[in-house]
C-alpha positions, -999 to +999 in steps of 0.1 A: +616+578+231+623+551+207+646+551+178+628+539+144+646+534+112+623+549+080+633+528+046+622+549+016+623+542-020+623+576-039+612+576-078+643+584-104+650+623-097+676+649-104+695+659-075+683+690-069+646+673-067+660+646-047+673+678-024+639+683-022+624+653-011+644+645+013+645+676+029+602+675+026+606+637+046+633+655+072+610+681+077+580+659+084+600+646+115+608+675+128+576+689+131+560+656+147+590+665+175+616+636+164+656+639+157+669+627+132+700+599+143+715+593+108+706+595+067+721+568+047+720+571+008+717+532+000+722+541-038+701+538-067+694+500-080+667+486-098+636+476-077+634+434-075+602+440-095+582+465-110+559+485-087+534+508-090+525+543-074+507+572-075+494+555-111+533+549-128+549+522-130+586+523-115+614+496-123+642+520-107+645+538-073+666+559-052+667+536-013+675+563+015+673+554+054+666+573+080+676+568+120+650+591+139+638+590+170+603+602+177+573+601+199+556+563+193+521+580+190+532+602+156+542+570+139+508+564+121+510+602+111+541+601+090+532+570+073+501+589+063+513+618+050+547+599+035+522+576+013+506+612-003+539+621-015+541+610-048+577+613-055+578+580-024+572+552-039+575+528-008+584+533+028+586+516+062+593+518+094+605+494+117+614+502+155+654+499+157+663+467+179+699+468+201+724+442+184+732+418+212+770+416+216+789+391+199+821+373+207+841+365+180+860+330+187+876+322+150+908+310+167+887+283+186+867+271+156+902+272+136+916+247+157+907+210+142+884+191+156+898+174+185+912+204+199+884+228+203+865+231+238+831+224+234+841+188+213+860+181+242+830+190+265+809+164+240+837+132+243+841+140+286+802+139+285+800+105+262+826+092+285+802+099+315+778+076+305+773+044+320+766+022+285+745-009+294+756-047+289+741-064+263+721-094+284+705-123+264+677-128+288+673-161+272+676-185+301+706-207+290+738-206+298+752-207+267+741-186+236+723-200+213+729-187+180+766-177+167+788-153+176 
């Protein structure tokens, strides 16, 4: 199965309503055969601009995310029933993607210029190449115009 990550912005409850509705958006996954991974409480922060659901007008929202895995085919079915809800005002989901692994090298690119490896690569590689003369091609021996 795949892992999904559900983003959802919940309208400005008490916590025992918040309780709730998260338990109501847990439950959903359960049933559709999915585990849930992780629940992050992002905070509650004003939205970047008002929006409007389920006819109000919201300027505030509680984010949540969610880390489930669940069957690819049931995916259509909780974003149906999660946009009846009215206490969600928005949600998404986006399919969970495998960081690729990183090497930190801050003591190489601390180094000045000279010094690092892959400047030293670029001067070995400029030294390579074979610059052509400059060749007058003017038919004299001489050069015309001065130097």
């Amino acid at each position: 199965m795949i892992t999904y990550e559900l983003l959802i912005l919940l309208r400005g409850l008490a916590k025992p309503e918040l309780h709730n509705v998260l338990k109501r958006t847990a439950t959903a996954i359960f049933n559709k055969g999915g585990i849930i991974r992780k629940l992050e409480n992002l905070g509650s922060k004003d939205m970047p601009y008002k929006t409007s659901s389920h006819g109000a007008v919201h300027n505030k929202a509680n984010y949540f995310l969610y880390e489930f895995t669940v069957p690819p085919s049931t995916i259509d079915n909780l974003l149906d029933e999660y946009g009846r809800d009215i206490d969600i005002i928005r949600r998404r989901i986006y399919k969970k993607t495998e960081q690729e692994p990183f090497e930190c090298t801050l003591d190489d690119e601390s180094k000045p210029p000279p010094y690092r490896k892959d400047v030293q690569d670029l001067i070995e590689q400029a030294r390579k190449l074979d610059k052509p003369k400059f060749n007058y091609n003017t038919g004299l021996d001489y050069y015309p115009f001065q130097k």
